[in-house]
C-alpha positions as CSV (number, residue, x, y, z in Angstrom):
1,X,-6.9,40.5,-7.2
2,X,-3.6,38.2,-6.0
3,X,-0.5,39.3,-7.3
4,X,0.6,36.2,-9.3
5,X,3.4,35.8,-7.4
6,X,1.2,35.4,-4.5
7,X,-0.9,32.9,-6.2
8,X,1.9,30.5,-6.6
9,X,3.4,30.9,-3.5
10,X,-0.3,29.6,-2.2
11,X,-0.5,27.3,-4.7
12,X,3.2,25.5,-3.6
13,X,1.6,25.9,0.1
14,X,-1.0,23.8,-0.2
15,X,0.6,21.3,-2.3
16,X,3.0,21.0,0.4
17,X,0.3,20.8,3.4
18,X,-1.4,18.2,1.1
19,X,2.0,16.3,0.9
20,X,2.8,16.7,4.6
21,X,1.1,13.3,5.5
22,X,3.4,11.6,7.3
23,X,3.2,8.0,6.1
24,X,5.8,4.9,5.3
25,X,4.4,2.3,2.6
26,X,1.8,4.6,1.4
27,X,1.0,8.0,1.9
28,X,-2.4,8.4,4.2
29,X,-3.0,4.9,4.5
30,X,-1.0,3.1,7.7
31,X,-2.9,-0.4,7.9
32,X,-1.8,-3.4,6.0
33,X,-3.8,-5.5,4.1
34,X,-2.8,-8.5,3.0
35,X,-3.9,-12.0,1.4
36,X,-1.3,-15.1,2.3
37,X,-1.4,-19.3,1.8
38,X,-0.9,-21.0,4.8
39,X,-0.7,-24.4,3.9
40,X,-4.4,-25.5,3.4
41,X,-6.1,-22.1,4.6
42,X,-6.2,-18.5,3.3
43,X,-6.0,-15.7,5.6
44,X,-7.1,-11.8,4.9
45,X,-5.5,-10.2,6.9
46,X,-5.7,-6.8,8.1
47,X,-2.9,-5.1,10.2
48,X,-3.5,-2.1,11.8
49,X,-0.4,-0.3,12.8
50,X,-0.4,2.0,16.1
51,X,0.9,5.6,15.4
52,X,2.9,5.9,18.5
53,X,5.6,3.7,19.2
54,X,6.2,1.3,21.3
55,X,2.4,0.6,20.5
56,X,0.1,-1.5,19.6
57,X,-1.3,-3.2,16.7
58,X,-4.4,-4.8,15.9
59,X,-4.6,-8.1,14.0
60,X,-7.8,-9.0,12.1
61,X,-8.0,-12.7,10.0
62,X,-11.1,-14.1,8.0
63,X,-9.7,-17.9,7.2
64,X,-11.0,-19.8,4.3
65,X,-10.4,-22.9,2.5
66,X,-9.8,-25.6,5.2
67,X,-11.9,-24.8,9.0
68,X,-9.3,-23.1,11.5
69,X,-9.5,-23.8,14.7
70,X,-7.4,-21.4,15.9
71,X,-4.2,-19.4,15.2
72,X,-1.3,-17.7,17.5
73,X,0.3,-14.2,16.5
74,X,4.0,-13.0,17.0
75,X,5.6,-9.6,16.3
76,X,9.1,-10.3,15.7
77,X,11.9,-7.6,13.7
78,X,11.6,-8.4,9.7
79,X,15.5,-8.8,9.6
80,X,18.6,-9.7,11.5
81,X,19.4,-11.8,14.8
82,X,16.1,-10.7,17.0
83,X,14.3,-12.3,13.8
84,X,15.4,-15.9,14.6
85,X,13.8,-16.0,18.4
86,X,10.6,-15.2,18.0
87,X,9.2,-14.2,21.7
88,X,5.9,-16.2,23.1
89,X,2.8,-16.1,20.9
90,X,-0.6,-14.8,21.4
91,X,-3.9,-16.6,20.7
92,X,-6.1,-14.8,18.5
93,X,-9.9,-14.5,19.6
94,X,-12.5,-16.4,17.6
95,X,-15.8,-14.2,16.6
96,X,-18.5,-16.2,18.4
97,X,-20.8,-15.0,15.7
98,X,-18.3,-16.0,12.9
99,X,-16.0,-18.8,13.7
100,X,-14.0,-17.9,10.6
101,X,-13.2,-14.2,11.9
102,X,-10.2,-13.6,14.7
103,X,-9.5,-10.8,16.2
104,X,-5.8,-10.3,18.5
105,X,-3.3,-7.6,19.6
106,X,0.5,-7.3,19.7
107,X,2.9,-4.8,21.2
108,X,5.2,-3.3,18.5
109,X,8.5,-1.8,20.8
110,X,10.4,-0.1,18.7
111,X,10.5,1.3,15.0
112,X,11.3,-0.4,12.1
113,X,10.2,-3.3,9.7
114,X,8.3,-5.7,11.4
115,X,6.8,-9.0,10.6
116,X,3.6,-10.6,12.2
117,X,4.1,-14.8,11.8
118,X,0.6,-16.7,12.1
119,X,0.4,-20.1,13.1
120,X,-2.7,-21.6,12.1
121,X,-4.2,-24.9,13.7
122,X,-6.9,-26.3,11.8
123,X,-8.4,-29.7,9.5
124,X,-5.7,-29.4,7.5
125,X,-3.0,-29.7,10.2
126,X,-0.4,-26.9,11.2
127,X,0.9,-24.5,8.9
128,X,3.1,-21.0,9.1
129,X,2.5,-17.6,7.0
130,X,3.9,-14.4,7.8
131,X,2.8,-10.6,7.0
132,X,5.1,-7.8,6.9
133,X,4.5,-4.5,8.7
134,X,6.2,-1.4,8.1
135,X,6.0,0.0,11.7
136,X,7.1,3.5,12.8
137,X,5.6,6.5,15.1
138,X,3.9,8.7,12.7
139,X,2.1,11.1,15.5
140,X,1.9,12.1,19.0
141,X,-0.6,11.6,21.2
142,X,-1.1,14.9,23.2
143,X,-3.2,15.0,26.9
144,X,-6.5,15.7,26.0
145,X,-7.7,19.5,28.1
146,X,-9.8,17.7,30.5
147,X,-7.5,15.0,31.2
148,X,-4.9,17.7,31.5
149,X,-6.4,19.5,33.8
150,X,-7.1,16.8,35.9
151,X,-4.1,16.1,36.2
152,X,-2.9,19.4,36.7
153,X,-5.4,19.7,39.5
154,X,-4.3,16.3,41.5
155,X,-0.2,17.7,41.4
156,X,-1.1,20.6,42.6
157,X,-3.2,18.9,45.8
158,X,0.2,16.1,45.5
159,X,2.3,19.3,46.8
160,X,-0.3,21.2,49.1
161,X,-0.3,17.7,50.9
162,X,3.1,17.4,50.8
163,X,4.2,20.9,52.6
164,X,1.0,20.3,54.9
165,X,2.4,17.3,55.8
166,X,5.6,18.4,56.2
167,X,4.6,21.3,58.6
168,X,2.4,19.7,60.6
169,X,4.8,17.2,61.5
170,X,7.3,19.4,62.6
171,X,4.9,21.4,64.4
172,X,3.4,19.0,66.3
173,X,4.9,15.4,66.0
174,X,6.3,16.1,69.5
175,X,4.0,17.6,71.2
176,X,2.2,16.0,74.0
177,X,-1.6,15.5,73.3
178,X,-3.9,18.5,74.2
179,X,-0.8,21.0,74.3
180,X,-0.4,23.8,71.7
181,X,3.1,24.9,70.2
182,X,5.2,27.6,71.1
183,X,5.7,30.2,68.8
184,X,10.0,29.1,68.3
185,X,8.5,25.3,67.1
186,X,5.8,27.4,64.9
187,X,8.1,29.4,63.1
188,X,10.2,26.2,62.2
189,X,7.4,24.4,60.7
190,X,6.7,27.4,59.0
191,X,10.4,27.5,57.7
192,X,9.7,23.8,56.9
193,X,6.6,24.3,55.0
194,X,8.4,26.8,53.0
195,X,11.4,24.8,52.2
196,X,9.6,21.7,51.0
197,X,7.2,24.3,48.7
198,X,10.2,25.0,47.2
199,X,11.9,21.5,47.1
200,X,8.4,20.2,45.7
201,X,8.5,23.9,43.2
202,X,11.9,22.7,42.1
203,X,11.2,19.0,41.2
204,X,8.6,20.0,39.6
205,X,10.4,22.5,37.4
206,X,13.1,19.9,36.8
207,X,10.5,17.3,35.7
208,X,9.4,19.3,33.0
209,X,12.8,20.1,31.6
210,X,13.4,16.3,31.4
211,X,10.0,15.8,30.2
212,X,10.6,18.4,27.6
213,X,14.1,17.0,26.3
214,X,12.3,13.3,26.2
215,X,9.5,14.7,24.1
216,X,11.9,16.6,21.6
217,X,13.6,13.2,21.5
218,X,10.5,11.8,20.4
219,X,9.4,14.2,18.1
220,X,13.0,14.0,16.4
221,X,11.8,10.1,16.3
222,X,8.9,10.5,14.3
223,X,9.5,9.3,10.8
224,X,9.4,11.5,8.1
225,X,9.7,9.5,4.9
226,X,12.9,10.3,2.5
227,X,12.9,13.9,0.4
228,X,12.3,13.3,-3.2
229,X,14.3,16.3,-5.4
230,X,13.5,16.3,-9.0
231,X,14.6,18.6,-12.3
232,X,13.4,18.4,-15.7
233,X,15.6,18.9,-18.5
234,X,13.5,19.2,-22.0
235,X,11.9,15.6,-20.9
236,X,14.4,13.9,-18.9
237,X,13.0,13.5,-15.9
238,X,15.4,13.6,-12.8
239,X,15.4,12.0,-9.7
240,X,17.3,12.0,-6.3
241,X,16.0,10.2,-3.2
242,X,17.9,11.8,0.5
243,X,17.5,12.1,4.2
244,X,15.3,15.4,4.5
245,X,17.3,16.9,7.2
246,X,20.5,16.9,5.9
247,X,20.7,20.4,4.3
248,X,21.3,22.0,8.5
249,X,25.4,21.9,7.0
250,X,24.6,22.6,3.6
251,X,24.9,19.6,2.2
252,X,22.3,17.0,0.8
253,X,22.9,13.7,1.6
254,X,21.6,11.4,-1.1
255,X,20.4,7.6,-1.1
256,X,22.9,5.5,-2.9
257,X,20.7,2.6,-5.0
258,X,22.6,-0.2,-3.3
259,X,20.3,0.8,-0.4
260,X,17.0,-0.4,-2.5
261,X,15.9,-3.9,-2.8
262,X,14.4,-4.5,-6.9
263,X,10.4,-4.9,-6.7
264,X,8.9,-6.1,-10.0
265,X,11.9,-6.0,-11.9
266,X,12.3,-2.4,-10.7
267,X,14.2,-0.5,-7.6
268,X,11.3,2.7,-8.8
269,X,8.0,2.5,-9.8
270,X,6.7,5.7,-10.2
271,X,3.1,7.0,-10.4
272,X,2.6,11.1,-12.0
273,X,-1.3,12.3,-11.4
274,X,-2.0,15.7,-13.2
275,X,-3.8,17.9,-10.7
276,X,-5.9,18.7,-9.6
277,X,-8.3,17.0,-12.2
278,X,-6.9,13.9,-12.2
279,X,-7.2,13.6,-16.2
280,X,-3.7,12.0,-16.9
281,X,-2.1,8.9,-15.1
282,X,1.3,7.4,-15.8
283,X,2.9,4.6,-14.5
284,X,6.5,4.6,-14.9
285,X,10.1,3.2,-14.0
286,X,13.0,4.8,-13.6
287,X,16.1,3.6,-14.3
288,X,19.2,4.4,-11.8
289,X,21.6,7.1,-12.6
290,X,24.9,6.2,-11.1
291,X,25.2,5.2,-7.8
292,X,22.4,7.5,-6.5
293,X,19.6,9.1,-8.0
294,X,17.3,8.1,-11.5
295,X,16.9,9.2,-14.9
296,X,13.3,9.1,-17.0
297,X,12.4,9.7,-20.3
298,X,8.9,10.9,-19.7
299,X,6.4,10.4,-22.5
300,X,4.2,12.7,-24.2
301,X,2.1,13.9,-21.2
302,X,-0.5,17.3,-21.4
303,X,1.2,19.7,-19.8
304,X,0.6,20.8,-15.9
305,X,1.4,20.0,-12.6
306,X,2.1,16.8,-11.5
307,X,1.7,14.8,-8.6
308,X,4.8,12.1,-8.0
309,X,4.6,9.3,-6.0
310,X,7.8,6.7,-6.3
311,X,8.0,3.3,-4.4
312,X,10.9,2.2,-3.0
313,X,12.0,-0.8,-0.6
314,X,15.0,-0.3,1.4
315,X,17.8,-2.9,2.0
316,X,15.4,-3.9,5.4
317,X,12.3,-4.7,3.8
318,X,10.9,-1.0,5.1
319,X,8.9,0.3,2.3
320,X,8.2,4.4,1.7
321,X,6.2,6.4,-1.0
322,X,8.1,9.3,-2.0
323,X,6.3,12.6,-3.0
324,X,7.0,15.8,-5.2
325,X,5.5,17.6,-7.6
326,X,6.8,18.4,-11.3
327,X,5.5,20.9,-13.6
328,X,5.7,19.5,-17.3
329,X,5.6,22.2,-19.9
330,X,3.2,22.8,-22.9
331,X,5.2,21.6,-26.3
332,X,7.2,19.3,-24.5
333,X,8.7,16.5,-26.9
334,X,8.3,12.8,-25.5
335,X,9.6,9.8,-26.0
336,X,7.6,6.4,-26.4
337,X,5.9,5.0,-23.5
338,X,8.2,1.8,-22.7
339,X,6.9,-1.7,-22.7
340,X,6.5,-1.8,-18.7
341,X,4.7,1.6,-18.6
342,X,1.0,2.4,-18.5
343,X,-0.9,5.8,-18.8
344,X,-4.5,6.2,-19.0
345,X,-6.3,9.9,-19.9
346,X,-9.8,10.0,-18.0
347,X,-12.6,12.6,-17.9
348,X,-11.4,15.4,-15.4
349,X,-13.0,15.0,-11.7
350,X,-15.1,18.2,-12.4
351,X,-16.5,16.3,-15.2
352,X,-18.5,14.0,-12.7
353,X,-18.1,10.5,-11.5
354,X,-16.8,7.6,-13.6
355,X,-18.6,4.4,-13.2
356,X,-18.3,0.8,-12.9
357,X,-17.2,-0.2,-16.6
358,X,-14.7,1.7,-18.0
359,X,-14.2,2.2,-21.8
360,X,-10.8,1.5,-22.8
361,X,-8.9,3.2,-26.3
362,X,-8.3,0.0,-28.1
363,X,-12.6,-0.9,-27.7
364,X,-11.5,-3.4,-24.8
365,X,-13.6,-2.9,-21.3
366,X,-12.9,-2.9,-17.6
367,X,-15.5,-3.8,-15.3
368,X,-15.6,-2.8,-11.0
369,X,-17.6,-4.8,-9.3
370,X,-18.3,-2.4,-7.0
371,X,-19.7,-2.6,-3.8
372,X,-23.2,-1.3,-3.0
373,X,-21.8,0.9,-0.1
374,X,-18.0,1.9,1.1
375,X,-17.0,2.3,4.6
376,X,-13.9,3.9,5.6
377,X,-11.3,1.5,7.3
378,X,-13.1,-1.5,6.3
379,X,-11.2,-4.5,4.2
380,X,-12.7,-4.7,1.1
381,X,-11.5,-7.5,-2.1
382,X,-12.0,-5.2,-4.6
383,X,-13.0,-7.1,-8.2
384,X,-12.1,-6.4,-11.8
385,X,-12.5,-8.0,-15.1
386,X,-11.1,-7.2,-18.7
387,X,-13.3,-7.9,-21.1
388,X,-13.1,-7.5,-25.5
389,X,-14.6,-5.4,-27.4
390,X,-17.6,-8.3,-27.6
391,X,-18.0,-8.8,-24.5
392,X,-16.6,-11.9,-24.0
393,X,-13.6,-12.1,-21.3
394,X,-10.4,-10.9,-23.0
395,X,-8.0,-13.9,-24.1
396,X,-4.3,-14.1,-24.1
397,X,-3.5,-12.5,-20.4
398,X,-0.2,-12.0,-19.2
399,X,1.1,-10.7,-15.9
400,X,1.9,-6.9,-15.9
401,X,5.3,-6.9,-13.7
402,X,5.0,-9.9,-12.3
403,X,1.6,-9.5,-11.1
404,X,-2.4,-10.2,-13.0
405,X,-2.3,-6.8,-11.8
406,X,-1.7,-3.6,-10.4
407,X,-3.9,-0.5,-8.7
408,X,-3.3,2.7,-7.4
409,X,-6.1,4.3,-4.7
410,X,-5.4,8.2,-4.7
411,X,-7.8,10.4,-2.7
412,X,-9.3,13.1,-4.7
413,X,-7.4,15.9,-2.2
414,X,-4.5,14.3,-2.2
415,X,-4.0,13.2,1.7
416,X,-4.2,9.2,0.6
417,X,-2.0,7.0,-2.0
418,X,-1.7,3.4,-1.8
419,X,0.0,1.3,-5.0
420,X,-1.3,-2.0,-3.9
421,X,-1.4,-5.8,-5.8
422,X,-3.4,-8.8,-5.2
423,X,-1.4,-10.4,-2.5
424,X,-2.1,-7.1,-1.0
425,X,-0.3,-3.4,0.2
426,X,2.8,-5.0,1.5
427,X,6.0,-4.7,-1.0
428,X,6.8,-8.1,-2.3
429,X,10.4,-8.1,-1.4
430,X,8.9,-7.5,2.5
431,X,7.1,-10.6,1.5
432,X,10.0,-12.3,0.9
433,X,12.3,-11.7,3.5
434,X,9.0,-12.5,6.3
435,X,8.8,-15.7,4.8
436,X,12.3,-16.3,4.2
437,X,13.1,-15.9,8.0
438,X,10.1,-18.2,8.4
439,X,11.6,-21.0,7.1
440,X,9.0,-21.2,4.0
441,X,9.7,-21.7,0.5
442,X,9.1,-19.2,-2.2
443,X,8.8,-21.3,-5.0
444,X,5.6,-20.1,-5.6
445,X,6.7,-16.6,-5.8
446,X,10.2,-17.0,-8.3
447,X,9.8,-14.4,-10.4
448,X,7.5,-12.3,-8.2
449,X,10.2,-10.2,-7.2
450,X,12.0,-9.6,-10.5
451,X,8.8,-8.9,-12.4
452,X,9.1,-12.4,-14.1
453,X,6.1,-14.1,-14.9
454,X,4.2,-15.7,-12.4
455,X,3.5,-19.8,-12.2
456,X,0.0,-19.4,-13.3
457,X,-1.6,-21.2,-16.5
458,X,-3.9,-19.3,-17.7
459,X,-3.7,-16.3,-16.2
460,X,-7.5,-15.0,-15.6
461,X,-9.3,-11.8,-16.9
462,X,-10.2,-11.1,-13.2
463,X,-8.3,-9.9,-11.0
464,X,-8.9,-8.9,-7.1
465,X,-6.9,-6.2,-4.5
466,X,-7.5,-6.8,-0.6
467,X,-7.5,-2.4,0.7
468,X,-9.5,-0.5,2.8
469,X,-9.8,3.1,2.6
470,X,-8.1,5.2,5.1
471,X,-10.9,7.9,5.6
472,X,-14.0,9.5,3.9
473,X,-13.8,11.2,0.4
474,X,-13.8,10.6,-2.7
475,X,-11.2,8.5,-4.2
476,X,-10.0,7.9,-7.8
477,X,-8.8,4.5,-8.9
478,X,-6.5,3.2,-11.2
479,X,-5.8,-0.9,-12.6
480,X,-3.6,-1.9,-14.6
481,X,-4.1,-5.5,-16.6
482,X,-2.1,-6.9,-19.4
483,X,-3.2,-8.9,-22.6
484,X,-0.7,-9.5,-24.8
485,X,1.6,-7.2,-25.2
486,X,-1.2,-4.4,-24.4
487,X,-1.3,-2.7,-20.9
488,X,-4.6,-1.4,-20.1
489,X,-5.5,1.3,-17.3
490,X,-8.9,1.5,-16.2
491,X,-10.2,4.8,-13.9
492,X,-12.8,3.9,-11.6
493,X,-14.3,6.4,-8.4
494,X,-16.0,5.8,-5.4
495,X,-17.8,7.9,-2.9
496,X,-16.3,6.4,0.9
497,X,-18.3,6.8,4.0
């Protein structure tokens, strides 16, 4: 038998290594996916980030509305000067068995948030849209054996040559042909040989300190997304966002909230998961705290460990999913879920899989129309409706923060998370700022950004998310619509390839 002591150090260990995805927007999922309007044609477009950087990213578009006859890509910085000069663009690649499809490539230089711009060339004349992409190094590449070895192989020959060289020419360069050298000019190239061996010895020694100290730089560059600290007092729940590394001089350096751009009305949104069955989802808000840090009044929730995954934007446009985990006691007292706040309680994952129409408390029904097979890293438009309690499509629909809806895609082991809306994964104040440097108008979006209500009369029961699933597993999914002053959660899994 394990001690239980023993059992919960094991069981904070592989919470952690679960958590230890390094990830920016979302946590295991580093492409973009993204629906814009430019002018007369709609793009899909799907970004997909390199992990090293200065890397490169590959663009994918399927145009519809108005026939494109072509469209130029450029990477330029989301924010600041470099943002007002874009550099040349490149010409995306037209499927020759799909004219609608394009395919292109960009170098992404440095770290940070980035913006791809499209201009599209089609029937409908020229028009500008812009995506933005959180891009950062979140790996590094090693050497695989055989290349090493290679490698390894040819620098040793490089110095063999060298000293060879080297020796022979000061044994012989001044010899007259068909004449052998004296045993003095022997013993110098020998002297020779030996000193470049150790010259060639010494570079290479030197080489690898300096690689060493440039890789260490680079590792200290890969980003590791902000540390999220929580406590729970009876059922306050609180919460401090800070740089992860800055306990080295004993002291933890917090994020102020002047740092975070408001998305939806809110500078949090906050998803808890009980695990590991899944059974209980809340979709929550925090409110700041002072000048750092946020305070929530969590709900009735059935006690057990929690999974936390907060959204934040930073001042930038540069998105990040913080993680933690909470442990909420049995008997806990809550308060009442606020107006903006969803939950949803759904069989556990043990239980087997949920299907495509998902009962709702109030008699209400969500409906997945769910594709017959699901790839891994493929762009998908996923498709819900909300229907009544007879059948019909549910009446009086109003956006839920801003939005016709919201989803959540959480893997079933915890490695993937992806809060995503229909415009697509990117945060809407990213969306903002790309298109503000763009020169475009946002009329269409007031309110977007706030969590007012969107410019849409009536607002459909349907409503559709552009993702793709990072890997194979199994994945649980979570969307939230709103009719009337009702916000509904409907749980959905799929099986990914």
């Amino acid at each position: 038998m394990i001690p239980a002591k023993r059992k919960a150090w094991l069981f904070a260990l592989v919470c952690a290594l679960q958590f230890a995805n390094v990830a920016h927007a979302h946590v295991g999922n580093k492409d973009i996916y993204q629906t814009v309007a430019a002018g007369p044609y709609k793009l899909f477009v799907t970004v997909r980030t390199p992990q090293v950087i200065p890397g490169v990213a590959v663009v994918e578009v399927r145009s519809s509305g108005a026939s494109v006859r072509g469209i130029t890509i450029t990477p330029l910085p989301l924010t600041g000067e470099a943002s007002k000069h874009p550099p040349t663009p490149d010409a995306m690649k037209a499927s020759s068995s799909d004219p609608a499809f394009f395919t292109g490539s960009l170098w992404i230089m440095a770290s940070g948030s980035w913006q791809v711009r499209f201009n599209v060339d089609g029937a409908g004349g020229a028009a500008t849209a812009s995506v933005p992409v959180p891009a950062v190094a979140t790996n590094i590449l090693r050497l695989q054996g055989p290349i090493r070895t290679i490698l390894a192989a040819l620098g040793f020959l490089l110095v063999l040559g060298a000293v060879g060289i080297v020796t022979a020419a000061v044994r012989e360069a001044r010899l007259i042909p068909g004449t052998s050298a004296e045993p003095a000019r022997r013993r110098r190239a020998l002297i020779a040989g030996a000193a470049t061996l150790v010259i060639c010895i010494t570079a290479v020694y030197l080489s690898g300190r300096w690689w060493r100290v440039e890789a260490a730089d680079y590792r200290a560059g890969v980003h590791h997304n902000s540390e999220l600290r929580t406590s729970l007092d009876g059922n306050r729940l609180h919460l401090s966002i800070g740089d992860p590394y800055s306990d080295a001089d004993g002291q933890w350096k917090k994020i102020e909230n002047s740092q975070l751009l408001t998305d939806h009305g809110h500078l949090m949104h906050l998803y808890a998961i009980r695990w590991p069955e899944m059974d209980a989802v809340f979709h929550l808000h925090p409110v700041p705290d002072g000048s750092s840090g946020f305070g929530e009044m969590l709900p009735s929730m059935p006690p057990g460990t929690y999974h936390l995954y907060a959204d934040v934007v930073f001042r930038n446009g540069f998105p990040e999913t913080e993680t933690a985990i909470v442990s909420v006691p049995a008997g806990m007292t809550g308060s009442p879920l606020g107006a903006e706040d969803a939950s949803a309680a759904p069989k556990p994952i043990s239980n087997g899989q949920l299907g495509p129409r998902f009962q709702l408390p109030d008699g209400y029904v969500m409906e997945w129309e769910k594709p017959a097979g699901l790839i891994a890293n493929t762009p998908y438009s996923f498709v819900f409706h909300l229907l009544e309690p007879q059948g019909k499509p549910a009446a009086d629909m109003q956006p839920y923060l801003g939005m016709p809806g919201h989803a959540a895609f959480v893997k079933t082991d915890g490695t993937a998370f992806a809060h995503t809306h229909p415009d697509g994964s990117a945060a809407m104040p990213a969306v903002m700022l790309a298109n503000e440097s763009s020169g475009l108008s946002m009329h269409s979006m007031d309110g977007m950004a706030d969590g007012g209500a969107m410019n849409m009369e009536p607002l459909a029961p349907t409503v559709a998310f552009p993702y793709g699933f990072p890997s194979s597993g199994a994945y649980r999914i979570f969307i939230q619509m709103k009719h009337g002053s009702t916000v509904e959660t409907g749980v959905f899994d799929a099986n990914v390839q």
